[in-house]
C-alpha positions as CSV (number, residue, x, y, z in Angstrom):
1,X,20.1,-44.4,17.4
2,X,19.2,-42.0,14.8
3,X,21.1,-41.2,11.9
4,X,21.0,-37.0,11.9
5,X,21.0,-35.0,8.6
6,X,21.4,-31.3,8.2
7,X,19.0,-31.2,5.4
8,X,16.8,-33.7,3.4
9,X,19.6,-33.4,0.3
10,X,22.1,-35.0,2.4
11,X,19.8,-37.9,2.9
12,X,21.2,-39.1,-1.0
13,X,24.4,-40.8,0.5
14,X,22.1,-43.6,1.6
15,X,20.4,-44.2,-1.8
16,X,20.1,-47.7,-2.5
17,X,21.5,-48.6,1.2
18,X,19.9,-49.1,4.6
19,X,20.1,-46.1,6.9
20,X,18.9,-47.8,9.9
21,X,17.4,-49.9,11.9
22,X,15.1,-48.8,14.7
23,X,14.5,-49.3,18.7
24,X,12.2,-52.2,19.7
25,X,8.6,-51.7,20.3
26,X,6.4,-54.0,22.2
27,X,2.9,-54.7,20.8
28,X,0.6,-54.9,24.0
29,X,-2.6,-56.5,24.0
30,X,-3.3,-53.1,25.3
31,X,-2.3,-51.4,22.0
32,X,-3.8,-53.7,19.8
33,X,-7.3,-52.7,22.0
34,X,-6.9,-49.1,21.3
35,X,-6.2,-49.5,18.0
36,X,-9.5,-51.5,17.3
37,X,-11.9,-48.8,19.2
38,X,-10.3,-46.4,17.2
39,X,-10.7,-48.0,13.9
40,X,-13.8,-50.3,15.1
41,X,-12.2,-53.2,13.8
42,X,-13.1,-55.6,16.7
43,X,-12.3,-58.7,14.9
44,X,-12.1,-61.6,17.7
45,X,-8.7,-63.0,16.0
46,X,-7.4,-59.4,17.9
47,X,-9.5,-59.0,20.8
48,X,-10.4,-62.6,22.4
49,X,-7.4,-64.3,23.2
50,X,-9.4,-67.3,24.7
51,X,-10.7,-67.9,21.4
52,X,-7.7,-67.3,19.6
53,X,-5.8,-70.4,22.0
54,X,-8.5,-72.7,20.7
55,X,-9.2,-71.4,16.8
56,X,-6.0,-69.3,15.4
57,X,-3.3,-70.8,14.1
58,X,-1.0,-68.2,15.8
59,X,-1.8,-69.3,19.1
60,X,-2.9,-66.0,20.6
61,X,-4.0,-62.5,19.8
62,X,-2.8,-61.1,16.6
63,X,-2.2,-57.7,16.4
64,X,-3.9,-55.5,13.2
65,X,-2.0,-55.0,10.0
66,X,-2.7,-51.7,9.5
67,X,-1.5,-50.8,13.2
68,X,2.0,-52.4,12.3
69,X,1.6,-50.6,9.3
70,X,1.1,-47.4,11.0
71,X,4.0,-48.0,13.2
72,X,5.8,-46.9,10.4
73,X,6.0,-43.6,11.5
74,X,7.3,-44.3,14.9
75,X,10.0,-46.5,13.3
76,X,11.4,-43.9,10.9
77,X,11.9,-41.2,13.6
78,X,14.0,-43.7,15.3
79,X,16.2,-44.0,12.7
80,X,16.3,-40.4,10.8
81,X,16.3,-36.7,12.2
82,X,16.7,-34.0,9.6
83,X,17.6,-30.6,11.3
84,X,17.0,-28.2,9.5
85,X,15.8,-27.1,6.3
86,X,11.9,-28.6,6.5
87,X,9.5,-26.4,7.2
88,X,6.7,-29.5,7.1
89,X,6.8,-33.0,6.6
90,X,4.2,-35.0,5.2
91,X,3.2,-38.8,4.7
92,X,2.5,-38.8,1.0
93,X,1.5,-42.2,0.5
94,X,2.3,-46.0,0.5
95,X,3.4,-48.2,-2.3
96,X,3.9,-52.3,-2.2
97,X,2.4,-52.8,1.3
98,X,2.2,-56.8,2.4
99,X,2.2,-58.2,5.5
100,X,3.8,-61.8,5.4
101,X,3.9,-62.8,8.9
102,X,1.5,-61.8,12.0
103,X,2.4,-60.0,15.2
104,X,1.5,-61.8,18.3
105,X,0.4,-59.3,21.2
106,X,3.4,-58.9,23.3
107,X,5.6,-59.6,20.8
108,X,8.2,-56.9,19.9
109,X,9.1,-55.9,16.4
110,X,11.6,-53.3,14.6
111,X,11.7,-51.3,11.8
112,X,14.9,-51.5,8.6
113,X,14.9,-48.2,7.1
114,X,16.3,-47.7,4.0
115,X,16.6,-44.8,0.5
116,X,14.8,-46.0,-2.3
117,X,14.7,-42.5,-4.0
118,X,15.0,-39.2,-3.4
119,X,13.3,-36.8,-6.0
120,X,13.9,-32.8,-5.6
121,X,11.4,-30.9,-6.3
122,X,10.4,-26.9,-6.5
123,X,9.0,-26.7,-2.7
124,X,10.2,-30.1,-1.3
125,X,11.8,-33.4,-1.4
126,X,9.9,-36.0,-2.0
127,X,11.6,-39.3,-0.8
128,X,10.5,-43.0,-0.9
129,X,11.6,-45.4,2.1
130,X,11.5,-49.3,2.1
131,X,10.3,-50.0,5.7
132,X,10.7,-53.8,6.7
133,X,9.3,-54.5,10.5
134,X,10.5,-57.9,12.1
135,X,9.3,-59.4,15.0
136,X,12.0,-60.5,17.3
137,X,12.9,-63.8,16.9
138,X,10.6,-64.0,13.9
139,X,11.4,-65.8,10.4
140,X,9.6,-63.4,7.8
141,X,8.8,-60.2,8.1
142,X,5.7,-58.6,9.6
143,X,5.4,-55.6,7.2
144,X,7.2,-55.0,4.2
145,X,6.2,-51.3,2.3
146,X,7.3,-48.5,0.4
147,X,6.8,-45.3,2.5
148,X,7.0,-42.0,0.6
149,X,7.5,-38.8,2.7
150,X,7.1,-35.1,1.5
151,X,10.1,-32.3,3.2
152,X,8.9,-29.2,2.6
153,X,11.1,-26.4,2.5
């Protein structure tokens, strides 16, 4: 369930603390096959599951980095609303991005949320989230990154 601010300023209580934590998502093989033709990253270690039985060590299909990564997104609107006060928001950029542990297709994975900093600026807020996504029943993390998000008055 989402956490709901009136405005990006009053997302400072949480500075230094978790917000949230989001919904669970699946990762279908399905998914992980979309995001591949889209990026053309047809790597077998996503795609063949066959071959991954027999050659990866995960046992099965893995499930891209950057499409966890880009899960992100989906994970913070889970957990934050803002209502008013933004006119546009923007993804400004990434910092520290690893990703310790894989996702197996059909796995399901989560995303922590929490205030890092929030900067005010003339036309906007610019505010930097540490995103960690965990896949149930997992031991490390899947992703683990620094998100940083423009509000726009």
């Amino acid at each position: 369930m989402a956490v709901i601010f009136e405005v990006p300023g009053d997302l400072k209580e949480f500075l230094g603390k978790e917000i949230g934590i989001s919904e669970w998502l699946t990762v279908s093989q399905e998914r992980i096959l979309q995001f591949a033709e889209a990026t053309e990253d047809r790597q077998w270690i996503h795609l063949d599951r066959e071959r991954a039985e027999k050659e990866s060590p995960y046992g099965t299909t893995i499930a891209h980095g950057f499409l966890t990564l880009s899960l992100i997104s989906r994970f913070m609107k889970d957990v934050i609303q803002i209502r008013s006060g933004v006119g546009m928001a923007i993804n400004y950029g990434l910092n520290r991005v690893r990703f310790p542990a894989p996702v197996r297709a059909g796995s399901r994975i989560r995303g922590r949320v929490a205030l890092v900093v929030l900067k005010e600026m003339e036309a906007a807020y610019e505010v930097t989230f540490s995103v960690t996504v965990e896949a149930e029943g997992g031991e490390k993390p899947c992703c683990v990154a620094e998100t940083l998000v423009r509000y726009y008055r």
